[in-house]
C-alpha positions in Angstrom: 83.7 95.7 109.5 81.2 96.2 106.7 77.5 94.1 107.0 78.7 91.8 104.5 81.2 90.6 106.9 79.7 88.4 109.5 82.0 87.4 111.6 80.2 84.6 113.7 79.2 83.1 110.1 82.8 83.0 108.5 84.5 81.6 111.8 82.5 78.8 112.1 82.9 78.5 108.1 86.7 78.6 108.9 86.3 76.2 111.7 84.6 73.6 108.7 87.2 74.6 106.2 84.2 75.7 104.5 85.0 78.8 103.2 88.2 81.1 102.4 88.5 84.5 102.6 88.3 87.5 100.4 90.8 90.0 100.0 88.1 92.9 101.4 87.3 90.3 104.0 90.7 90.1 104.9 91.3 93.5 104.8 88.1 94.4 107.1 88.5 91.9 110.0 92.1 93.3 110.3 90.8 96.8 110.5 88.0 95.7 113.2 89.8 93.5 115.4 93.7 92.9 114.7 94.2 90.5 117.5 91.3 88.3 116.4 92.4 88.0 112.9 95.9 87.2 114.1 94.3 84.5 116.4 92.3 82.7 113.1 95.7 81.1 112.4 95.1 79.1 115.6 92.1 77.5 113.5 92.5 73.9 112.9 91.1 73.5 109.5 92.7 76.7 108.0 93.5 76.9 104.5 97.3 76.9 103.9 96.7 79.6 101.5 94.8 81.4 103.5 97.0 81.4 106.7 99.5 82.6 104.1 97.0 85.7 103.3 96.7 86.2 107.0 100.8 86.4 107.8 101.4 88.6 104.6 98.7 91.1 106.3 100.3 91.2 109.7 103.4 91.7 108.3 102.3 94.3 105.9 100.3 96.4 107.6 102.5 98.0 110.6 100.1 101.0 111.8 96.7 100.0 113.0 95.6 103.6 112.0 97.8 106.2 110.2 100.6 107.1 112.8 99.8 104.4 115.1 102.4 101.7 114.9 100.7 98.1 116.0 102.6 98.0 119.7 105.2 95.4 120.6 102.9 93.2 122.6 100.5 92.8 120.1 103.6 92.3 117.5 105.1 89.6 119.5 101.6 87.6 120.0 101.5 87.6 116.4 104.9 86.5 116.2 104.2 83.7 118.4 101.3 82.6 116.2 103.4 82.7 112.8 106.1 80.5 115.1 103.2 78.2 115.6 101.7 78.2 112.4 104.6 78.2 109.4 106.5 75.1 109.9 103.2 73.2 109.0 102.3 75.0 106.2 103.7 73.8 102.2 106.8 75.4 101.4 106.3 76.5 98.3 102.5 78.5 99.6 105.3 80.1 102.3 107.4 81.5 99.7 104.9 82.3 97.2 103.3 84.4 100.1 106.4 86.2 101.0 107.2 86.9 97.2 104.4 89.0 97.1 105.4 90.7 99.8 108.5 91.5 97.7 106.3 92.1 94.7 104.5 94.9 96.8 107.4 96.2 97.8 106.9 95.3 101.8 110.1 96.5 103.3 110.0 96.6 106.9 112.2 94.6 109.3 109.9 92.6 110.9 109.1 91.2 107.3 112.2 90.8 106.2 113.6 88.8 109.7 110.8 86.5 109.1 112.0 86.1 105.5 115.4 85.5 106.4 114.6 83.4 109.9 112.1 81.0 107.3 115.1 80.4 104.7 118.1 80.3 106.5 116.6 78.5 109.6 115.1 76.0 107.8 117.1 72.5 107.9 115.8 71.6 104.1 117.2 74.7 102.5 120.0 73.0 101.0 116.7 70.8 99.3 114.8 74.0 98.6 118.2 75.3 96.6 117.6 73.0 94.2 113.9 72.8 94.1 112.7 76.6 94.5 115.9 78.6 93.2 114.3 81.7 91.4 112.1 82.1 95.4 115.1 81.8 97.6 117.2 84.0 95.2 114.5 86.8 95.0 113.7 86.6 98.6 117.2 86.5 100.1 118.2 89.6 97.7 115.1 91.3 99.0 115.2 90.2 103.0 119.4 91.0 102.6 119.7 94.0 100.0 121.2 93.6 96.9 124.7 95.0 98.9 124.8 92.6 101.5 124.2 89.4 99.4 126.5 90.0 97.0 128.9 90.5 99.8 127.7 87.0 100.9 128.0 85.3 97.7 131.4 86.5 97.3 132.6 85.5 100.8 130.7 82.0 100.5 132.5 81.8 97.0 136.1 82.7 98.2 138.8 79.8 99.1 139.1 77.5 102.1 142.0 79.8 103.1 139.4 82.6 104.0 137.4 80.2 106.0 139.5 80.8 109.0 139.2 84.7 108.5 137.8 86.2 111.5 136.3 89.1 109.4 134.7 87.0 107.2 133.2 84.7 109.6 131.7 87.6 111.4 130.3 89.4 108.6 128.6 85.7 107.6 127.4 85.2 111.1 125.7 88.8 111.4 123.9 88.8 108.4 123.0 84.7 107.5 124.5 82.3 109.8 123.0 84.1 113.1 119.4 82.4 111.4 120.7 78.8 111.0 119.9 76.3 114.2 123.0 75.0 114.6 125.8 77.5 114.2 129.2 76.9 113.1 132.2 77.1 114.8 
């Protein structure tokens, strides 16, 4: 990390809710220590916007140096820290975070599961239809692929006499319903 960056200093800053970070701060505390950044979602007076910044970063960033993919332990502490962390935060900070992960052009799988595990699993979505329409469609076509939600649409769209299609349900299941709670039978 840089001398700018104290990290004793902007912790207990966090701690207050003093203080938010800067995009080169951000950027150097996940270079230094990964596992500690991940950790300062645990921090009680976080900003929502800045837990936000923290997720899009560990989802970003999959190498913790060039070649070096973050390993699978340290992936799925940080997974259980967004699980923690991401139902409390406001909905519309959550999916203005992961649209600029689309608007980067973040396309790895871990990013787009959480995407799709967010929208589909989340009991208010049929709320959220309504209420943040141009961010579920641009996040879904991203997390999905253009192919796959099309396919969707069409199968969603199609009568009651398909419902019962064995095909259809399956193709449904694996790529949206799989995400919801409560799955239908």
């Amino acid at each position: 990390m840089n001398e700018a960056l104290n990290t004793d200093t902007l912790i207990s800053q966090l701690l207050k809710g003093d203080a938010q970070l800067s995009d080169e701060q951000h950027d150097a505390f996940l270079t230094k220590d990964r596992q500690l950044y991940a950790t300062l979602l645990r921090l009680p007076n976080l900003l929502p916007e800045t837990a936000v910044a923290i997720i899009q970063r560990l989802l970003a960033v999959t190498e913790t140096t060039p070649g070096n993919h973050v390993e699978k332990t340290q992936r799925l502490q940080e997974d259980k820290l967004i699980v923690e962390v991401l139902p409390h935060l406001p909905v519309a900070t959550v999916l203005q975070g992961f649209s600029k992960l689309v608007e980067r052009r973040v396309n790895n799988q871990r990013t787009s599961g959480w995407i799709r595990a967010y929208i589909f699993g989340a009991p208010q979505l049929e709320s959220w239809a309504v209420t943040h329409r141009r961010a579920l469609r641009k996040l879904t076509c991203h997390a999905l692929g253009n192919p796959v939600t099309l396919t969707c649409l069409h199968k969603f769209a199609q009568d009651e006499k398909n419902e019962k299609d064995e095909k259809t349900t399956a193709y449904l299941r694996h790529y949206v319903l799989r995400y919801a709670k409560k799955m239908p039978r």
